[in-house]
C-alpha positions as CSV (number, residue, x, y, z in Angstrom):
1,X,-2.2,-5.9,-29.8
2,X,0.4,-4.7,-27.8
3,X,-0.1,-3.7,-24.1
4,X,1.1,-0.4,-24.4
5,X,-2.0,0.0,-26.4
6,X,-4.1,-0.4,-23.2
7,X,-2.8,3.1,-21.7
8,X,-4.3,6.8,-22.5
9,X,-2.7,10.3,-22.6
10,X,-5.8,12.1,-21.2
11,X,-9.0,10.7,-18.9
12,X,-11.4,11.7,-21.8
13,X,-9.3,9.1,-23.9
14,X,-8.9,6.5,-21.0
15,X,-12.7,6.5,-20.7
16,X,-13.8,5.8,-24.1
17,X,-10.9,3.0,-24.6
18,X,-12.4,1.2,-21.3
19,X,-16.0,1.5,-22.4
20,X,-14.8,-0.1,-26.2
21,X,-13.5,-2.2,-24.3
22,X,-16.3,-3.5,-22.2
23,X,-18.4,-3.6,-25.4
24,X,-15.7,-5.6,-27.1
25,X,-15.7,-8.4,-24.4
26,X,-19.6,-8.0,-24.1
27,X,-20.0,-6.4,-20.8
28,X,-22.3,-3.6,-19.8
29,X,-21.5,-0.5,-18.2
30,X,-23.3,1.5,-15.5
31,X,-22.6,5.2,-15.6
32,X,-22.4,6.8,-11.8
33,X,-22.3,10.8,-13.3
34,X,-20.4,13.3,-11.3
35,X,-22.2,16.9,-11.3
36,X,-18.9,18.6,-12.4
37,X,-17.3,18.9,-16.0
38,X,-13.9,18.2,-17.5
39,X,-11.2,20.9,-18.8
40,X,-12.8,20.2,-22.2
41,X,-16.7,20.3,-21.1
42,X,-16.6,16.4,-21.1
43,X,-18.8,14.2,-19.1
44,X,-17.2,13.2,-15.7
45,X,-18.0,9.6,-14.5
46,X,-17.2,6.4,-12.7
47,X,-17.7,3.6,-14.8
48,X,-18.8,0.1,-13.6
49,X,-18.6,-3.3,-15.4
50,X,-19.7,-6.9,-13.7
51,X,-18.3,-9.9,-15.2
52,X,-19.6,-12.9,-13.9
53,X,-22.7,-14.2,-12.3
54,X,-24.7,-11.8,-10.7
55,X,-24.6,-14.2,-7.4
56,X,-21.0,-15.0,-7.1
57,X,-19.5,-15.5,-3.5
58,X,-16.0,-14.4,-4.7
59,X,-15.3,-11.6,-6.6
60,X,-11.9,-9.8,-7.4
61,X,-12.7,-5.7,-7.5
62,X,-10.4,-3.2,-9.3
63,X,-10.2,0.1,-8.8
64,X,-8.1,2.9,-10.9
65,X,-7.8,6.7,-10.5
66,X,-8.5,6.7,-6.8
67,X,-5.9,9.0,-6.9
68,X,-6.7,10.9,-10.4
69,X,-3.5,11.3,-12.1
70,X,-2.8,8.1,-11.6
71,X,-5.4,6.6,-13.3
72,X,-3.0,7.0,-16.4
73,X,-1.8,3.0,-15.0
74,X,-4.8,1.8,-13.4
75,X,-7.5,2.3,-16.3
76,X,-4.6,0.9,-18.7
77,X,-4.4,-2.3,-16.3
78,X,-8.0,-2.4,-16.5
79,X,-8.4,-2.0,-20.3
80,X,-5.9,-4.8,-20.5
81,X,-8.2,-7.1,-18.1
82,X,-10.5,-7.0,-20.8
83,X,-8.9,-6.7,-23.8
84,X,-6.3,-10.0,-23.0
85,X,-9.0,-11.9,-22.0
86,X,-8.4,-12.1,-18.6
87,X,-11.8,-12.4,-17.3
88,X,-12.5,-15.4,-19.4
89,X,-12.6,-18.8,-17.9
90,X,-13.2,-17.5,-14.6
91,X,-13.2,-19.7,-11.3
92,X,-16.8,-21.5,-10.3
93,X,-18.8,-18.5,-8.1
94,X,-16.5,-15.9,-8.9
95,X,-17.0,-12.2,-10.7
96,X,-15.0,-9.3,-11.3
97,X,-16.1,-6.0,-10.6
98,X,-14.3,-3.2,-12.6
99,X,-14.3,0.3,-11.1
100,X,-13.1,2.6,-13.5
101,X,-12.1,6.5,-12.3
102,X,-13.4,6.3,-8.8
103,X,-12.0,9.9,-9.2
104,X,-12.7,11.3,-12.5
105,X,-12.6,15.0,-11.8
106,X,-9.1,14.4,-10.3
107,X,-8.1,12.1,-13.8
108,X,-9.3,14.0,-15.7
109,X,-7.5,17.7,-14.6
110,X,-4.4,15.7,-14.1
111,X,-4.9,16.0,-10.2
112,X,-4.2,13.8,-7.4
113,X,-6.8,15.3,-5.4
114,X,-10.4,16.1,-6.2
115,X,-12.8,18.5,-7.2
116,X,-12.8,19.9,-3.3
117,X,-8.8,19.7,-2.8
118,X,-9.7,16.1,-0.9
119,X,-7.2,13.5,-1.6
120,X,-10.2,10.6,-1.5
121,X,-8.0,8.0,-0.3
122,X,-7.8,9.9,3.5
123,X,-11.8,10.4,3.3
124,X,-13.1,7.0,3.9
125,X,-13.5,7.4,7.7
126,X,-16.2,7.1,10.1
127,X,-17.7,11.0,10.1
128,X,-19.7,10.4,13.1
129,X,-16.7,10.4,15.5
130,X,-14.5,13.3,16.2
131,X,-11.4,14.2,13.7
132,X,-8.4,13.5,14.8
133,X,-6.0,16.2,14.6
134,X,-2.3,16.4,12.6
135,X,-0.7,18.6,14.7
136,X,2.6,17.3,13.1
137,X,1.5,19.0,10.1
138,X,1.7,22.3,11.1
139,X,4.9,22.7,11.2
140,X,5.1,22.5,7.3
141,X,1.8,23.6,6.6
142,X,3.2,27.1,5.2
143,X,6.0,25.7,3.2
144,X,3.5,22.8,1.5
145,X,1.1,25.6,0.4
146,X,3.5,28.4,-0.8
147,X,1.2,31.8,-2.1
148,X,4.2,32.0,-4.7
149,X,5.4,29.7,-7.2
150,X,9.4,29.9,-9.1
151,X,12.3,28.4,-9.2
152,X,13.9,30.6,-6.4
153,X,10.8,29.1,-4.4
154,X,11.1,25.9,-5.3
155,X,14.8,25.7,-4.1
156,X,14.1,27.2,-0.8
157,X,11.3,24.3,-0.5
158,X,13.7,21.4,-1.2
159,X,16.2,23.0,1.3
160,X,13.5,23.5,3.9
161,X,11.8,19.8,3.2
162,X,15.2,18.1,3.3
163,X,16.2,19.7,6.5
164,X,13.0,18.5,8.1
165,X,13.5,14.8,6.6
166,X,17.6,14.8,8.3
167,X,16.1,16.1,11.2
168,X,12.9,13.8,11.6
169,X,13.8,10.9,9.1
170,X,11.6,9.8,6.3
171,X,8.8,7.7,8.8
172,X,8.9,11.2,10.3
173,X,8.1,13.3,7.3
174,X,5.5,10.5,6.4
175,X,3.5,11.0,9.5
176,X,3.4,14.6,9.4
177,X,2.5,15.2,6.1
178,X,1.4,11.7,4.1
179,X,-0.5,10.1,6.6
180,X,-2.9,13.4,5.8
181,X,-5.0,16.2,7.7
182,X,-8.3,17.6,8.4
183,X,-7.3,21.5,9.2
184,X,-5.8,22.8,5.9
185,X,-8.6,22.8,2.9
186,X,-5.9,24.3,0.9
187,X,-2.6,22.2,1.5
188,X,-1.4,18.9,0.4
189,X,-2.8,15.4,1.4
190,X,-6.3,17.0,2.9
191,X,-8.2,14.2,3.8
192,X,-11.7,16.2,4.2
193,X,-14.5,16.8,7.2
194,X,-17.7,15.2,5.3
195,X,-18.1,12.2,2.8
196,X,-16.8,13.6,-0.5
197,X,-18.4,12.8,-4.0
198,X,-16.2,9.5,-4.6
199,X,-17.0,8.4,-1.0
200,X,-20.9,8.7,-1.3
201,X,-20.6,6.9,-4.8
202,X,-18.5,4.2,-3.4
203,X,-21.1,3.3,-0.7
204,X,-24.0,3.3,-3.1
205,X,-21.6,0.9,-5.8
206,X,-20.6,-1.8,-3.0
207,X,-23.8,-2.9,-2.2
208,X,-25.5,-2.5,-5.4
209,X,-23.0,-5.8,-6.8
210,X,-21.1,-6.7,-3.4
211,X,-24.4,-7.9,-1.4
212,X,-24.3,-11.8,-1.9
213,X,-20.3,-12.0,-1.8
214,X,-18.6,-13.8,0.9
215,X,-15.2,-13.4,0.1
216,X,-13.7,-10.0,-1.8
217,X,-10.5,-9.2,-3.2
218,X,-10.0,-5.6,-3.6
219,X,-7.1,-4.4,-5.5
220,X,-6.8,-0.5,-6.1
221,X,-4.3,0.7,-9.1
222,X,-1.6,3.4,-7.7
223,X,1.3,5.0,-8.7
224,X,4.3,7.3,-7.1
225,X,5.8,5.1,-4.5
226,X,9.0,3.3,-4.5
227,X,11.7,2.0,-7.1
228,X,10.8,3.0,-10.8
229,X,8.6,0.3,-12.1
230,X,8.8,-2.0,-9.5
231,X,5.3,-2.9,-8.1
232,X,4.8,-3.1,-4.1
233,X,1.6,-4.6,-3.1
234,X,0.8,-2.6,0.6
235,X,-2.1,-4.0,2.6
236,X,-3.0,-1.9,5.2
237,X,-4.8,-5.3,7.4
238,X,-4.2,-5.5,10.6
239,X,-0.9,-7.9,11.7
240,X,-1.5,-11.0,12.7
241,X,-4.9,-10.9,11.1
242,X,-6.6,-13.7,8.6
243,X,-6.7,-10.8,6.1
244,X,-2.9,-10.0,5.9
245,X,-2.3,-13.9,6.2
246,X,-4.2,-14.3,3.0
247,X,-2.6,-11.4,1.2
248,X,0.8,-12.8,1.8
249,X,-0.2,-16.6,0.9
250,X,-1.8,-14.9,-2.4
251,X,1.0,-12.7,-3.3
252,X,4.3,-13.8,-1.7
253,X,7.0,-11.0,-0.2
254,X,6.1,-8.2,-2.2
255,X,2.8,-7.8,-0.3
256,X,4.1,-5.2,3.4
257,X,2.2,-4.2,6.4
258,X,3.2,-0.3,6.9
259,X,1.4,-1.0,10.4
260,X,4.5,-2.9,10.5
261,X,6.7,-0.7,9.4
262,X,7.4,-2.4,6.2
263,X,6.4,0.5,3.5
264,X,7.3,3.6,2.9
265,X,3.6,4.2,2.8
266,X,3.2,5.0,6.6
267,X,-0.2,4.3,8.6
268,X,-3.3,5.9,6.7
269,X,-6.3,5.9,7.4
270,X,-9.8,6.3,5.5
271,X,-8.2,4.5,2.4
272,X,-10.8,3.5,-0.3
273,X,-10.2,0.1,-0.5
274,X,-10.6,-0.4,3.2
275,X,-14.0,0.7,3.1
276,X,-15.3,-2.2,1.6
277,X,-14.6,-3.9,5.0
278,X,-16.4,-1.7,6.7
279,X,-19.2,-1.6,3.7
280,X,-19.3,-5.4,3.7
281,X,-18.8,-6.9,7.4
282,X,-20.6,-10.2,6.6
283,X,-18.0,-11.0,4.2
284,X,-13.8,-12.0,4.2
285,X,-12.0,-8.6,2.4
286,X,-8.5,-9.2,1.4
287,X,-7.7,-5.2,0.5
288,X,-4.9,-4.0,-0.9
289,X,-3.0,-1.3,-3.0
290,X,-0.5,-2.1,-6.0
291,X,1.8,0.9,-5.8
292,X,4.6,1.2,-8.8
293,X,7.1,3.3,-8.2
294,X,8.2,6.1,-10.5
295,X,10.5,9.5,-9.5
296,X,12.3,10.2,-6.3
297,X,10.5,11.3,-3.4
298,X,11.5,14.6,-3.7
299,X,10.2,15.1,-7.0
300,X,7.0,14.1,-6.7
301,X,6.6,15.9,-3.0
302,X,7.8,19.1,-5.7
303,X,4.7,18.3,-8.7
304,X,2.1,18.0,-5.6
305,X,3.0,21.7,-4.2
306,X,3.5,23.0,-7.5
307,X,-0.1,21.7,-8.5
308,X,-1.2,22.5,-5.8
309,X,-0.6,26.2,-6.1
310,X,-1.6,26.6,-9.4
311,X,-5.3,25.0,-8.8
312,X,-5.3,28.0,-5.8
313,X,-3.3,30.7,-7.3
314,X,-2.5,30.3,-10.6
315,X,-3.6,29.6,-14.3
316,X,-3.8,26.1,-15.9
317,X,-3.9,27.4,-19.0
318,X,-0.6,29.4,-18.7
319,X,2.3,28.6,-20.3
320,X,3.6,27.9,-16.8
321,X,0.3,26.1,-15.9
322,X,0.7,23.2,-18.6
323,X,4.3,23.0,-17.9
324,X,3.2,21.6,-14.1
325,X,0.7,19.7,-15.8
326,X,3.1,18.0,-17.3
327,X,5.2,17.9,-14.8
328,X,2.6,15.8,-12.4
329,X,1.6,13.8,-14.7
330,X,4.7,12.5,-15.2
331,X,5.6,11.9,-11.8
332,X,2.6,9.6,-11.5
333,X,2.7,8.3,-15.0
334,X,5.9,7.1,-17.1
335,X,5.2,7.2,-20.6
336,X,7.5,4.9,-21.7
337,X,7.7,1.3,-22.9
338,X,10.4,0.7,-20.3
339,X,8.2,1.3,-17.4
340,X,4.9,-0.5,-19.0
341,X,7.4,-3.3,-19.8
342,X,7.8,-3.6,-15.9
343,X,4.3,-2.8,-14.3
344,X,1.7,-4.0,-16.7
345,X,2.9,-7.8,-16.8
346,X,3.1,-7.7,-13.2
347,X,-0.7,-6.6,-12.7
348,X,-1.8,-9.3,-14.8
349,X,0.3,-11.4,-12.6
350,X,-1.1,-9.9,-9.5
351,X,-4.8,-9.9,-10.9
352,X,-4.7,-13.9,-11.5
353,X,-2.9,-14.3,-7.9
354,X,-6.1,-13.3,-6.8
355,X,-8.9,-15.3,-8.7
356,X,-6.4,-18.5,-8.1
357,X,-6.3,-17.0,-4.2
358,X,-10.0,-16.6,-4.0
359,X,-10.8,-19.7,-5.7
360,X,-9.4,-21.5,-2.8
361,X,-10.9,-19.2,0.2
């Protein structure tokens, strides 16, 4: 079977294929439903599946659709875990926890963000301590969340986003609008003011399979950074800590620190996969994000306003509607053999980095 056989056109599709899959290779599958539906009426779920014994001390956790549209890569990567045989012969006291869709409303309306406009990978901080503010973001809050949505629009929102980047440079743009914010429900990169569905759901998985683990590798599926193809493994550790150290002993130079300024990713904080730190402080969490690139910059900064307006003003179902469907998805997804060719190899490289790394911890 070829790998491109691993990826899905549509969440619906993406689900079933990883759930044959499981079945194929033996492996149950425990069903966390979400309340809402999909654009077709389908069921909406995050789908779990524990290879290994049910004791292990290491285990290797993968995550896809943390970010919904990009589950597209992820669930494909994960399919592939299972279908190649990855999981078999697996190191003495290690398991593999598969997390499929921790976002399934957001995969499966071909949105980065949620059912509540949250981007999930911003909401994964400590509620119980005052939000900190963006007041960076302000400045673009009107021109990120446009009431109108054409090409004369569009042009004026390049113009006005470039001038911004030549005036405060990339790192600048990054910290005012990527790094995310708590004041604007209906802008881009909203990172929420209460646990959101995939949050709560998270905290109930982790200890249901985590609690005898001493040492955890997460690795969380992502797409839209960087060079086309290429895969950047960002690990958002502290520097200088025994975390990062064993990230870049795993994985070589293509893991950076953006605490370090070596990502375009720039600081962020209530990511997903850094949670299971928090969710697991008796154990040793190596966390990290494999991010493959696939459009410039500019043109996924355009699909995320674009969808964005048309989940709050417009019609989905429009001619106009599916064309920015398709237009997001593809800005997170690259349907083409080329671009599988480059990042699916290099996950299954990535994925036995880390059994051979925690094999060793």
């Amino acid at each position: 079977m070829s790998h491109h056989d691993h990826f899905s056109p549509d969440y619906a599709s993406a689900r079933d294929k990883f759930r044959a899959a499981c079945a194929e290779a033996g492996v149950g599958v425990t069903r966390w439903l979400h309340p809402l539906r999909g654009p077709l009426g389908e069921e909406l779920a995050t789908d779990t599946a524990w290879i290994g014994p049910l004791n292990a001390r290491r285990v290797l956790v993968t995550c896809s659709g943390t970010h919904g549209v990009e589950g597209y890569y992820g669930s494909g990567c994960q399919v592939g875990f299972l279908r190649d045989g990855l999981y078999r012969d697996l190191p003495p006291e290690t398991a593999v926890l598969l997390i499929h869709a921790t976002n399934p409303y957001g995969f499966a309306w071909a949105r980065r963000v949620n059912e509540d406009n949250i981007d999930i990978n911003r909401n994964f901080i400590d509620f119980g301590k005052p939000l900190a503010e963006n007041g960076l973001y302000l400045e673009l809050a009107r021109l990120l969340a446009p009431e109108a949505w054409n090409e004369q629009v569009e042009v004026r929102t390049r113009a006005e986003l470039g001038a911004y980047v030549a005036r405060a440079g990339a790192e600048g743009f990054g910290r005012a609008v990527v790094a995310g914010q708590r004041t604007h429900p209906n802008g881009l990169f909203f990172g929420g003011t209460s646990p959101c569905w995939s949050n709560r759901t998270i905290a109930k998985i982790v200890p249901h399979y985590l609690d005898a683990a001493s040492h955890v590798c997460v690795l969380d599926f992502h797409t839209g950074l960087g060079p086309t193809g290429y895969s950047e493994i960002i690990c958002r550790h502290a520097p200088g800590s025994p975390a990062l150290a064993l990230a870049r002993q795993w994985f070589g130079d293509a893991v950076t620190s953006p605490a370090a300024g070596e990502s375009q990713s720039p600081v962020i904080e209530g990511n997903l996969r850094m949670a299971f730190v928090r969710l697991l402080p008796e154990a040793l969490v190596v966390a990290a994000a494999i991010e493959v690139g696939t459009v410039p910059p500019d043109e996924v900064n355009m699909a995320l306003i674009a969808d964005n307006w048309l989940h709050i003003h417009g019609d989905p179902q429009s001619e106009a509607g599916r064309a920015i469907k398709k237009r997001i998805r593809d800005a997170f997804y690259q349907d083409a053999d080329a671009w599988r060719d480059a990042c699916y190899p290099r996950a299954v490289e990535i994925q036995k980095q880390a059994l051979a790394g925690l094999a060793t911890a």
